[in-house]
DRENPA-3360 file (N, C-alpha, C; in nm, 2 decimals, always signed):
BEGIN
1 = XXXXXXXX = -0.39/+6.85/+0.34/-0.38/+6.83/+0.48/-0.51/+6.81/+0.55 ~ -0.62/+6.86/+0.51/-0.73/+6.88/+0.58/-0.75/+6.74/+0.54 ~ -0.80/+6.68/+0.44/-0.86/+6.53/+0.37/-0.72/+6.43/+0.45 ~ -0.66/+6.47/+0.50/-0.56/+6.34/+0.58/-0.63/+6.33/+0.71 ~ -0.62/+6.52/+0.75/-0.70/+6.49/+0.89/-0.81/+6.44/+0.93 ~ -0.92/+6.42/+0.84/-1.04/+6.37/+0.84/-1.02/+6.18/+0.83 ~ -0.94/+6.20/+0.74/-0.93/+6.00/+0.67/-0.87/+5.94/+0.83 ~ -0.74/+6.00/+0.93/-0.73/+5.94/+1.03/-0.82/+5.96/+1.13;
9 = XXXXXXXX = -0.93/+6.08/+1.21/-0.99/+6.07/+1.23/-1.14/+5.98/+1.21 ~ -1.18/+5.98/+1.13/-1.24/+5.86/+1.07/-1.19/+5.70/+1.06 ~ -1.07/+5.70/+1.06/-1.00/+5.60/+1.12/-1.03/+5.55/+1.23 ~ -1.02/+5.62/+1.35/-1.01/+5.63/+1.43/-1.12/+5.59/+1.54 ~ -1.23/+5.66/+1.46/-1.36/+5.67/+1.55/-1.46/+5.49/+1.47 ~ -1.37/+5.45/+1.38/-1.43/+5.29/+1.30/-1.31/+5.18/+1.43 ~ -1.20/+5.23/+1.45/-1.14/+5.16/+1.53/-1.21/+5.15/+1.65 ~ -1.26/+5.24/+1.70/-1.36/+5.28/+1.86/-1.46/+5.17/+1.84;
17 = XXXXXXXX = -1.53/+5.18/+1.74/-1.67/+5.15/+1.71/-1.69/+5.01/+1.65 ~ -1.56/+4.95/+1.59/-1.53/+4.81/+1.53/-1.44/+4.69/+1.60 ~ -1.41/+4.66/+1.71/-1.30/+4.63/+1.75/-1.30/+4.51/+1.70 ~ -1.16/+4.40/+1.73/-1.16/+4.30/+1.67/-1.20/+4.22/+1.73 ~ -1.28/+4.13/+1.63/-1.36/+4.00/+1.67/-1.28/+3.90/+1.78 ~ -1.35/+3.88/+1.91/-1.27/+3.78/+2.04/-1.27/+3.67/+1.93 ~ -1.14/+3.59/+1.99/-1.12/+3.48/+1.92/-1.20/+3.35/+2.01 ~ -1.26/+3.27/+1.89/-1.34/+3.18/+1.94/-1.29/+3.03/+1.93;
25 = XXXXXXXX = -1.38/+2.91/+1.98/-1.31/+2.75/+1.98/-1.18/+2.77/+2.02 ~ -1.13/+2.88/+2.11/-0.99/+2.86/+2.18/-1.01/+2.80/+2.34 ~ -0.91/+2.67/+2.28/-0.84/+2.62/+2.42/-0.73/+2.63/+2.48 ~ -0.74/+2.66/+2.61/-0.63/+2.64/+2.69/-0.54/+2.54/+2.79 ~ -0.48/+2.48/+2.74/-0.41/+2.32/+2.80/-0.27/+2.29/+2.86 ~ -0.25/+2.23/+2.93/-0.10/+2.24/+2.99/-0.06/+2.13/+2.98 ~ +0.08/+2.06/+2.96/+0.09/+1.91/+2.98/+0.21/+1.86/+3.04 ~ +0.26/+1.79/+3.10/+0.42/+1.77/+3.17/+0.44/+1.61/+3.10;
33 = XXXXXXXX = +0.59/+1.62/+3.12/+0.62/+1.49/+3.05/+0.77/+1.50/+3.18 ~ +0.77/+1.39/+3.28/+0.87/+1.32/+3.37/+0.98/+1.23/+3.39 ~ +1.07/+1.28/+3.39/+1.16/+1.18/+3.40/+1.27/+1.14/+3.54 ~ +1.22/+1.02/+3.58/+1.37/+1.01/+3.71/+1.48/+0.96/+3.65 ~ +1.57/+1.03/+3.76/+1.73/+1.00/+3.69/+1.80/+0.96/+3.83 ~ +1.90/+0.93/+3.82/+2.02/+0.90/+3.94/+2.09/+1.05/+3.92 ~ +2.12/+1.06/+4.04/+2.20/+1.22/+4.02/+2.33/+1.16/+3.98 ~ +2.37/+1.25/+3.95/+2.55/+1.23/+3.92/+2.64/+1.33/+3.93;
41 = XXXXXXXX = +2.64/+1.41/+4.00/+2.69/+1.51/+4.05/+2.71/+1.52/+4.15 ~ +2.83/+1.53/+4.25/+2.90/+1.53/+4.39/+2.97/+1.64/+4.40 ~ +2.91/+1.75/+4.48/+2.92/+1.90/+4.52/+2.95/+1.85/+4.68 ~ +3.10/+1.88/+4.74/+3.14/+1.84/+4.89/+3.24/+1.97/+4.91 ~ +3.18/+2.05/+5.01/+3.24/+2.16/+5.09/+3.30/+2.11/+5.25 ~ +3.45/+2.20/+5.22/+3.56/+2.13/+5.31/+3.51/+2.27/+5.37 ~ +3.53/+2.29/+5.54/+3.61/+2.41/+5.60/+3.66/+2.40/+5.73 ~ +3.72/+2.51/+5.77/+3.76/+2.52/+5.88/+3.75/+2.64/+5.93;
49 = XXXXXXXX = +3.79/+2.66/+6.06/+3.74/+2.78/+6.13/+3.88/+2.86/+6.24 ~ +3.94/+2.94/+6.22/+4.02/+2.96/+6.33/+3.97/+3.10/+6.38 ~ +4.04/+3.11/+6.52/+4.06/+3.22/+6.63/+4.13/+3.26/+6.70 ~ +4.14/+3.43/+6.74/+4.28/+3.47/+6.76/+4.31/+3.58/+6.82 ~ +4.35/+3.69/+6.88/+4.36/+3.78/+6.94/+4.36/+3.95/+6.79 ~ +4.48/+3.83/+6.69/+4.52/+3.95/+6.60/+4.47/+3.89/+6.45 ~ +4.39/+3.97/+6.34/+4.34/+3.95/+6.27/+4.44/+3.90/+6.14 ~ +4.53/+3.99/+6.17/+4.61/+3.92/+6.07/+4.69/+3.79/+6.11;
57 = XXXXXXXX = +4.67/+3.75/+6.27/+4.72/+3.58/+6.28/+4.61/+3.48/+6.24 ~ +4.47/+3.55/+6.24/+4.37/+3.47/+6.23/+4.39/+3.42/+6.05 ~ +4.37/+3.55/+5.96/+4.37/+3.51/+5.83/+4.50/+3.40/+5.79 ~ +4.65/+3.48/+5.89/+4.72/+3.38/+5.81/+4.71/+3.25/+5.86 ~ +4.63/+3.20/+5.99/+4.63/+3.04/+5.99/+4.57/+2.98/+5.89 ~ +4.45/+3.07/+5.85/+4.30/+3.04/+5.76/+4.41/+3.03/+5.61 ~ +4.50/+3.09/+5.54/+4.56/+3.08/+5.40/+4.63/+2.99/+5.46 ~ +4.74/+2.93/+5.57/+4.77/+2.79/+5.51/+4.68/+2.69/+5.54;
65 = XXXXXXXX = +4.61/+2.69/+5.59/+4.49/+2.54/+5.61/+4.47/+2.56/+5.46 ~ +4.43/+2.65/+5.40/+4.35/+2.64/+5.29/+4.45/+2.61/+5.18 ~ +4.60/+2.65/+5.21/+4.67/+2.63/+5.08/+4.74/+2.50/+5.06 ~ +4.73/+2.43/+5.19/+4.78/+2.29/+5.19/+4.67/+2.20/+5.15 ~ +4.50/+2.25/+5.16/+4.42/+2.17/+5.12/+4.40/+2.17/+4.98 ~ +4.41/+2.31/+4.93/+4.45/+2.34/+4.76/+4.53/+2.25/+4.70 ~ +4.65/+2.18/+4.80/+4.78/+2.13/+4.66/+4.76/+2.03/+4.67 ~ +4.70/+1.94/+4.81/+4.65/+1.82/+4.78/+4.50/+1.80/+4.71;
73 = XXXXXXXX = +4.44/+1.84/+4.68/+4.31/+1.85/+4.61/+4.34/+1.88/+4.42 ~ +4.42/+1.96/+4.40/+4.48/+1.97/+4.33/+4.56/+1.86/+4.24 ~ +4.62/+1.78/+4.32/+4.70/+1.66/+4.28/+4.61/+1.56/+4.23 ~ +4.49/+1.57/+4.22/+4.39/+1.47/+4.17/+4.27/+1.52/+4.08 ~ +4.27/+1.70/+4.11/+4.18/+1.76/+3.96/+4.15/+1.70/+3.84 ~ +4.07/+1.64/+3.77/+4.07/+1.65/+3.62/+3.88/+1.72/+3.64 ~ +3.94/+1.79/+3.47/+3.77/+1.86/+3.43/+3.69/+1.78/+3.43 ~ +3.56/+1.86/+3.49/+3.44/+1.72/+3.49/+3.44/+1.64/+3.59;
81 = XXXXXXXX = +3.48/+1.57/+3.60/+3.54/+1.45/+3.72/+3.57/+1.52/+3.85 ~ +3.70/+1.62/+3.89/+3.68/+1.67/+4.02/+3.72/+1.80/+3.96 ~ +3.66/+1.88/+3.97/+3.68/+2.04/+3.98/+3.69/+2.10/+4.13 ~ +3.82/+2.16/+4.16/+3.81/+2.21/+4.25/+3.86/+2.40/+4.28 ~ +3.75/+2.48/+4.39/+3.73/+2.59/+4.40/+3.70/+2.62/+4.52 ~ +3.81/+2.78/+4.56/+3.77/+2.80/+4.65/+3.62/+2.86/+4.71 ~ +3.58/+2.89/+4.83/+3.44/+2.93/+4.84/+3.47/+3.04/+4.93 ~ +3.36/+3.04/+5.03/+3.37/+3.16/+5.12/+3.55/+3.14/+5.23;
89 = XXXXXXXX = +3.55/+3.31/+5.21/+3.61/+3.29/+5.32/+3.65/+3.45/+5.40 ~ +3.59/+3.43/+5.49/+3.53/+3.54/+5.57/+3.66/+3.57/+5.69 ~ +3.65/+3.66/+5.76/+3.73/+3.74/+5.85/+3.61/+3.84/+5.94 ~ +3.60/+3.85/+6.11/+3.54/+3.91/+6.14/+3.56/+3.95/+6.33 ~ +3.59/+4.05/+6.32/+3.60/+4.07/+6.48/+3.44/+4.03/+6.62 ~ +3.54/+3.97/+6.70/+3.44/+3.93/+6.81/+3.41/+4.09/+6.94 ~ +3.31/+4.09/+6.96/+3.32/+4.19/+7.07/+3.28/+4.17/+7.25 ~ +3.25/+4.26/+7.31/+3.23/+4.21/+7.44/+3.11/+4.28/+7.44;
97 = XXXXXXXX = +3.09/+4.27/+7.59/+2.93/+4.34/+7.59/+2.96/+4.48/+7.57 ~ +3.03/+4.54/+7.63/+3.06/+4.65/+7.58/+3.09/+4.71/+7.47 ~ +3.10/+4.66/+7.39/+3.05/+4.65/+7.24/+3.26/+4.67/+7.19 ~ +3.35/+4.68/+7.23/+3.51/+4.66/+7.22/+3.52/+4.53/+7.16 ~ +3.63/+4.53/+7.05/+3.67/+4.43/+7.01/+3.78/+4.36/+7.10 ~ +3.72/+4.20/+7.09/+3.84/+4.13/+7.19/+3.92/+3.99/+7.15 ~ +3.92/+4.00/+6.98/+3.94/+3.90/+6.95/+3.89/+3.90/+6.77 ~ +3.93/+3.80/+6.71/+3.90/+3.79/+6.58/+3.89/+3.65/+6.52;
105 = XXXXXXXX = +3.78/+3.60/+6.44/+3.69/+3.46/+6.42/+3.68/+3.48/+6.25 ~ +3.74/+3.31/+6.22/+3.75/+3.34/+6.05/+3.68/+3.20/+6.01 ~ +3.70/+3.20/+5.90/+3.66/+3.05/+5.83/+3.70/+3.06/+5.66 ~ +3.71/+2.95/+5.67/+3.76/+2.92/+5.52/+3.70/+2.79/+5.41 ~ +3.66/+2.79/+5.31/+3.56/+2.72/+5.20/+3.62/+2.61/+5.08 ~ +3.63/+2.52/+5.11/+3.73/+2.46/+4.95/+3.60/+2.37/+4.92 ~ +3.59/+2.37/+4.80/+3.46/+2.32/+4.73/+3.56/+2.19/+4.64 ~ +3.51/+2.09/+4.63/+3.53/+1.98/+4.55/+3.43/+1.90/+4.45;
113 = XXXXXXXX = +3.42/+1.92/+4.32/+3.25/+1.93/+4.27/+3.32/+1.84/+4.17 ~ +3.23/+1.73/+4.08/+3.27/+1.63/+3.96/+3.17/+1.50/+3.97 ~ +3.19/+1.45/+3.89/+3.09/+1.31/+3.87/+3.18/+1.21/+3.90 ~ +3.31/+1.23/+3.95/+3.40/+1.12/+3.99/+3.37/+1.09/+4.11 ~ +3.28/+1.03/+4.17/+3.23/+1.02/+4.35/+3.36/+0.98/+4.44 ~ +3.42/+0.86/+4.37/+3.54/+0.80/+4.47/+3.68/+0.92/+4.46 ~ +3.73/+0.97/+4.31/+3.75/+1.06/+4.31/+3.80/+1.19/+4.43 ~ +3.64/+1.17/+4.45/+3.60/+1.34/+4.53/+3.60/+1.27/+4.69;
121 = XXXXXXXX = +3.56/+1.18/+4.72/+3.53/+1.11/+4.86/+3.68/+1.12/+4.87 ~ +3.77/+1.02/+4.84/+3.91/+1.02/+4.87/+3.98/+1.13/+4.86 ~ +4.00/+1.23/+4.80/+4.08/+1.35/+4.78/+4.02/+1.36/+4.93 ~ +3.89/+1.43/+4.97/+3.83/+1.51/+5.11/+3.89/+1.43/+5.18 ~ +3.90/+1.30/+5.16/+3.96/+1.17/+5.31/+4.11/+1.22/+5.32 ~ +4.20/+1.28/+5.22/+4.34/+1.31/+5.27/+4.36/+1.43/+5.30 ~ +4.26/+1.52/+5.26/+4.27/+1.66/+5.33/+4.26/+1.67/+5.45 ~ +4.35/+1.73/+5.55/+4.39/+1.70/+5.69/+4.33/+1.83/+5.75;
129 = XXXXXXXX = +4.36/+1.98/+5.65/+4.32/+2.08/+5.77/+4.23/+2.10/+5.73 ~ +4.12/+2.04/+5.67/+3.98/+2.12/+5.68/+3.88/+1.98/+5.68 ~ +3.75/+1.99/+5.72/+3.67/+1.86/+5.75/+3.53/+1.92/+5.68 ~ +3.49/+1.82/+5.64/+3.34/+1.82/+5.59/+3.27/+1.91/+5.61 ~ +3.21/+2.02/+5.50/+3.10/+2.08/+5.63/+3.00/+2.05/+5.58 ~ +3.00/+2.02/+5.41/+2.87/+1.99/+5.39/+2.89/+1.86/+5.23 ~ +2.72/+1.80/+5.24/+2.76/+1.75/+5.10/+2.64/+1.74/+5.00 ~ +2.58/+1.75/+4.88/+2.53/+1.78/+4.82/+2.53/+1.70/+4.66;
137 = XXXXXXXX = +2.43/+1.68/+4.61/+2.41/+1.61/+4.47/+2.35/+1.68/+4.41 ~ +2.33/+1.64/+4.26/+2.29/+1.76/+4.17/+2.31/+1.62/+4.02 ~ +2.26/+1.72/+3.92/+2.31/+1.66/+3.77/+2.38/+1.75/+3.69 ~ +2.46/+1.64/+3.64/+2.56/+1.76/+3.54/+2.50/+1.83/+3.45 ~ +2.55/+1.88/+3.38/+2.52/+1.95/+3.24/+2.51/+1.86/+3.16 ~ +2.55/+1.75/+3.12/+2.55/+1.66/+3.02/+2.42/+1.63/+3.02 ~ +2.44/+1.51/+3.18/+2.33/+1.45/+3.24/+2.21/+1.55/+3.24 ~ +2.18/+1.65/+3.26/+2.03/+1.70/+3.23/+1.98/+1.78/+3.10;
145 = XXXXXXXX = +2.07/+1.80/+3.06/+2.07/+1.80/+2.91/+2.00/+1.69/+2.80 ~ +2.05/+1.58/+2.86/+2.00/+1.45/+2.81/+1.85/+1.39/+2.81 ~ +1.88/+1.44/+2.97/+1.73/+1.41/+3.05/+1.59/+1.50/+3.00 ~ +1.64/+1.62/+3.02/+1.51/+1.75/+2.97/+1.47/+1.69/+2.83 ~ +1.56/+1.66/+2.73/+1.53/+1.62/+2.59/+1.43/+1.53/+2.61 ~ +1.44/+1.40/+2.65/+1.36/+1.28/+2.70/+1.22/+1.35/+2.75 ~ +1.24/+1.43/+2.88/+1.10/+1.46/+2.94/+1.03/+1.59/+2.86 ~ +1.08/+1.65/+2.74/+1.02/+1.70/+2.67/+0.96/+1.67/+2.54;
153 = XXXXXXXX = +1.00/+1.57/+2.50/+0.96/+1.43/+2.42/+0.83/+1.42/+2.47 ~ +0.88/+1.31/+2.60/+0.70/+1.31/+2.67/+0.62/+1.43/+2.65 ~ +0.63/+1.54/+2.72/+0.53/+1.67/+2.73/+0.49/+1.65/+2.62 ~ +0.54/+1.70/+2.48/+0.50/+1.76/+2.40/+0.46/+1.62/+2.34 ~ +0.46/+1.53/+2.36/+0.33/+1.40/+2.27/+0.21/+1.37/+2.40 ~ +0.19/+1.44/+2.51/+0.10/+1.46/+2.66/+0.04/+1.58/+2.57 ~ +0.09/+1.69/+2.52/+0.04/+1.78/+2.54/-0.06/+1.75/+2.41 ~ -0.03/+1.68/+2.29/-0.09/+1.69/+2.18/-0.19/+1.55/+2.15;
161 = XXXXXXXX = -0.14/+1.48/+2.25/-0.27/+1.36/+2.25/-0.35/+1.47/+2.35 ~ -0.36/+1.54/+2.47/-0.45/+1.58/+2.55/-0.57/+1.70/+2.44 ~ -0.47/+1.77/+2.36/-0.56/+1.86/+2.31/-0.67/+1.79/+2.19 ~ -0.59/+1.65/+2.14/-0.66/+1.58/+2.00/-0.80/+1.48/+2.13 ~ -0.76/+1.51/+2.25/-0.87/+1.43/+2.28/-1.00/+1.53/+2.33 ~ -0.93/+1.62/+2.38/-1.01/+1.75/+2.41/-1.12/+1.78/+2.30 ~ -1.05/+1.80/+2.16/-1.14/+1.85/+2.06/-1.23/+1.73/+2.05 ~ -1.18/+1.64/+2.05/-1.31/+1.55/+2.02/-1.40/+1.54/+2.10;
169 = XXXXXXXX = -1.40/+1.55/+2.26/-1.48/+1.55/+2.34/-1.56/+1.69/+2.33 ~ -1.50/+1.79/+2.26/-1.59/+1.92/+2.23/-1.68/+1.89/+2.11 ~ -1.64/+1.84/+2.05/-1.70/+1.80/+1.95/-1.65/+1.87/+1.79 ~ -1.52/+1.87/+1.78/-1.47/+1.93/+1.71/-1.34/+1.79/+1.65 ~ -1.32/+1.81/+1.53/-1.28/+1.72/+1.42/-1.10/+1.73/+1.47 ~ -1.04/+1.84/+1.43/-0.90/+1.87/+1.47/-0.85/+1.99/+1.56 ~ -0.77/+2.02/+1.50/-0.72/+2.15/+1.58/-0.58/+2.15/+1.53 ~ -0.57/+2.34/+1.55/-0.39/+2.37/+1.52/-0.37/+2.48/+1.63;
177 = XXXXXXXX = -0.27/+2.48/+1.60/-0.15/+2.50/+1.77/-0.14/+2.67/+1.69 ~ -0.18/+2.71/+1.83/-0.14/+2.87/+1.83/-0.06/+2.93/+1.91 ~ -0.04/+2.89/+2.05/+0.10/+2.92/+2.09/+0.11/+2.84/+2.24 ~ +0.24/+2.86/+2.20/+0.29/+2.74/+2.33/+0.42/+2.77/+2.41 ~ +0.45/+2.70/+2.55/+0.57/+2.78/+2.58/+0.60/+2.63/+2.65 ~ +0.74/+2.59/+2.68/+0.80/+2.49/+2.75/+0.91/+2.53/+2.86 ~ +0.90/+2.50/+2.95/+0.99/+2.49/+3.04/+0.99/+2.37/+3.13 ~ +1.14/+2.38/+3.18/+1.18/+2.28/+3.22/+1.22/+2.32/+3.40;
185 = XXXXXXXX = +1.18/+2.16/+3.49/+1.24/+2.19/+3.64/+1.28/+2.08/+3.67 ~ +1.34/+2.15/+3.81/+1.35/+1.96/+3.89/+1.26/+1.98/+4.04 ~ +1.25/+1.82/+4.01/+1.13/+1.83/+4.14/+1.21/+1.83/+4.27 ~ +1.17/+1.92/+4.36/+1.19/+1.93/+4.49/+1.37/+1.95/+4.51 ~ +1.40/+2.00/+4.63/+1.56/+2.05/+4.67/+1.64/+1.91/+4.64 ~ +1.76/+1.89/+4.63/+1.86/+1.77/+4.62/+1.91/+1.83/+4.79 ~ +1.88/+1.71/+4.82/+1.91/+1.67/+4.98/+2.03/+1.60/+5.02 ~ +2.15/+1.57/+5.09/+2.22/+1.49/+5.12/+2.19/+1.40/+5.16;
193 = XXXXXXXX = +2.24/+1.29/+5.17/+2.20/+1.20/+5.26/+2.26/+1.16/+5.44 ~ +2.17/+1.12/+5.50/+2.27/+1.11/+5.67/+2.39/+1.07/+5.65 ~ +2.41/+1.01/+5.56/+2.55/+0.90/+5.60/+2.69/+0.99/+5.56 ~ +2.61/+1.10/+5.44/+2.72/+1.18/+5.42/+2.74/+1.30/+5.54 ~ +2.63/+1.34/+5.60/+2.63/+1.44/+5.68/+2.70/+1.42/+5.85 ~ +2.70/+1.30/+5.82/+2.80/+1.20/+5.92/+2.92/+1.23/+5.95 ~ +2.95/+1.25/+5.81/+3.14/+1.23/+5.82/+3.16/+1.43/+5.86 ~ +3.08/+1.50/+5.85/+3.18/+1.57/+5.82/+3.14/+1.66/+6.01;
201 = XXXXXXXX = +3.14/+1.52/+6.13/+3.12/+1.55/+6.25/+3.28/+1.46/+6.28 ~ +3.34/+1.42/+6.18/+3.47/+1.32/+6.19/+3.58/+1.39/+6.14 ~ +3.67/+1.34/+6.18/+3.87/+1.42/+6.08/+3.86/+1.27/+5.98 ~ +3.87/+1.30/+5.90/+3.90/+1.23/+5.79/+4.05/+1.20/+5.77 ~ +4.14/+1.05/+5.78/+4.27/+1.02/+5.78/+4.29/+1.01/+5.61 ~ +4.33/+0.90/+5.58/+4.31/+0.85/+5.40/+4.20/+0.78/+5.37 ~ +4.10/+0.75/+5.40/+4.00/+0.70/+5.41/+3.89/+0.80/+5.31 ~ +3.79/+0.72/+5.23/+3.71/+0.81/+5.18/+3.62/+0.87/+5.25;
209 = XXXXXXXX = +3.54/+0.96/+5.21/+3.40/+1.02/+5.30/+3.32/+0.93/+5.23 ~ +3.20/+0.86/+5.34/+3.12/+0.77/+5.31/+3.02/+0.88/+5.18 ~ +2.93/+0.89/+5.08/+2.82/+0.93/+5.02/+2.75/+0.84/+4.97 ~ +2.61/+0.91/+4.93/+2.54/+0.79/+4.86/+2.43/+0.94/+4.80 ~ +2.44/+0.90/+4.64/+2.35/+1.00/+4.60/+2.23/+0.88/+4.57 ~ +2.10/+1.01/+4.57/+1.96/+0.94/+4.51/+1.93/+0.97/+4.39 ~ +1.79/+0.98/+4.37/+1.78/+1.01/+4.25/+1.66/+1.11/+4.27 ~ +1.62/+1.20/+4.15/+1.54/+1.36/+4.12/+1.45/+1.32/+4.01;
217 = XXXXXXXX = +1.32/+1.40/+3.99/+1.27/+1.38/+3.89/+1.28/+1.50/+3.80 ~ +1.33/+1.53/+3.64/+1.34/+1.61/+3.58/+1.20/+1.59/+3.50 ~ +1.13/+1.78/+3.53/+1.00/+1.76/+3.49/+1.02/+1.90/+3.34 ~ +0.95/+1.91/+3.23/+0.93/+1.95/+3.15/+0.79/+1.95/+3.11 ~ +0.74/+2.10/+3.15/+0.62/+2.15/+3.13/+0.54/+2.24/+3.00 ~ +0.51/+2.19/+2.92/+0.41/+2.25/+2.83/+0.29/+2.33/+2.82 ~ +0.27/+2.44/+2.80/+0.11/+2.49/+2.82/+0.09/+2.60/+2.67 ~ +0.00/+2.59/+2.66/-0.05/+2.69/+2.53/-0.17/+2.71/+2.52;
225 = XXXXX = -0.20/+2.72/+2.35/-0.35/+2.74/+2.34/-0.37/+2.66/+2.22 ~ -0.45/+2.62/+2.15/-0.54/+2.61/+2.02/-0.65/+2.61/+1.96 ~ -0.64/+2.58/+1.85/-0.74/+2.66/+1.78/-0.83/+2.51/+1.73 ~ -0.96/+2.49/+1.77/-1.07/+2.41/+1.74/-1.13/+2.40/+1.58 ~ -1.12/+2.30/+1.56/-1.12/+2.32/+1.42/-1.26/+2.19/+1.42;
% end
């Protein structure tokens, strides 16, 4: 027992006194590789709003606006193409100054989301009780799936011409890869466009809702370290 307690003490005090050698000819580099794409994704929120004296007249106007816009929206669903879901849908008493309730104010959310644009524009055009409130582009899952591969490609042949030029400008022959991390973004918010934001100040008859998506850049970022050889 005693000769253990001495050998880890003695351990101990060479660990204090020895530490490990800082690692040297380490670089630190980051690299991105970009890609633009056309979005392809059409996210369009339907709603409407009613008001009322009695809460429960308020909700039940708000379930049939919403259930007649369900069967027609419905009638044209396929996966992928138009998915459709309900969203918010709130209930809330109004008051007076005196702080008494004198009234009750609702709203209701049907979401229409797919890469079928005309699809999704025309379904919203025959939905009668609820109107545009908003509209929104994005990429699918496929679509950025596709894309990240591509702009990761780029990174990681950015990241490995930058470090093979690095060493040589240090004055070093090669180099190996000691650690690395990748992630992936998209540049800046997906914005609607005016022409979409238009319609939904209009009642839509059978007619589509005008859209027009743009395009995003899908960025994939590399950073690490290596070793100077």
């Amino acid at each position: 027992m005693a000769m253990c307690t001495v050998f880890a003490t003695a351990g101990a005090a060479f660990a204090q006194t020895a530490p490990w050698p800082e690692p040297q000819n380490v670089l630190q580099l980051s690299a991105s590789g970009t890609v633009e794409v056309q979005q392809d994704l059409l996210s369009m929120s339907l709603t409407t709003t009613r008001e009322g004296t009695e809460a429960s007249g308020v909700q039940a106007q708000l379930k049939t606006a919403l259930d007649a816009a369900l069967a027609e929206a419905k009638r044209s669903a396929q996966p992928g193409q138009l998915d459709v879901r309900t969203g918010s849908f709130s209930l809330s008493p109004r008051y007076t100054r005196e702080g008494k309730i004198n009234g009750w104010q609702g709203s209701a959310e049907l979401i229409l989301e797919g890469r079928d644009f005309p699809r999704i524009t025309q379904t919203a055009g025959r939905i009668t009780t609820l109107t545009v409130g908003g509209v929104g582009f994005g990429l699918s899952r496929e679509q950025r799936a596709k894309v990240e591969a591509d702009a990761q490609t780029l990174a990681i042949d950015n990241f490995k011409q930058k470090a093979d030029s690095l060493a040589k400008g240090f004055g070093f022959g090669s180099y190996t890869l000691r650690e690395v991390s990748v992630n992936a973004s998209q540049d800046g918010p997906i914005r609607p466009r005016m022409m979409a934001m238009q319609a939904s100040a209009k009642s839509m008859s059978d007619s589509a809702v005008p859209v027009e998506a743009g395009k995003t850049n899908v960025v994939v970022n590399v950073s690490g370290s290596v070793q100077l050889k």
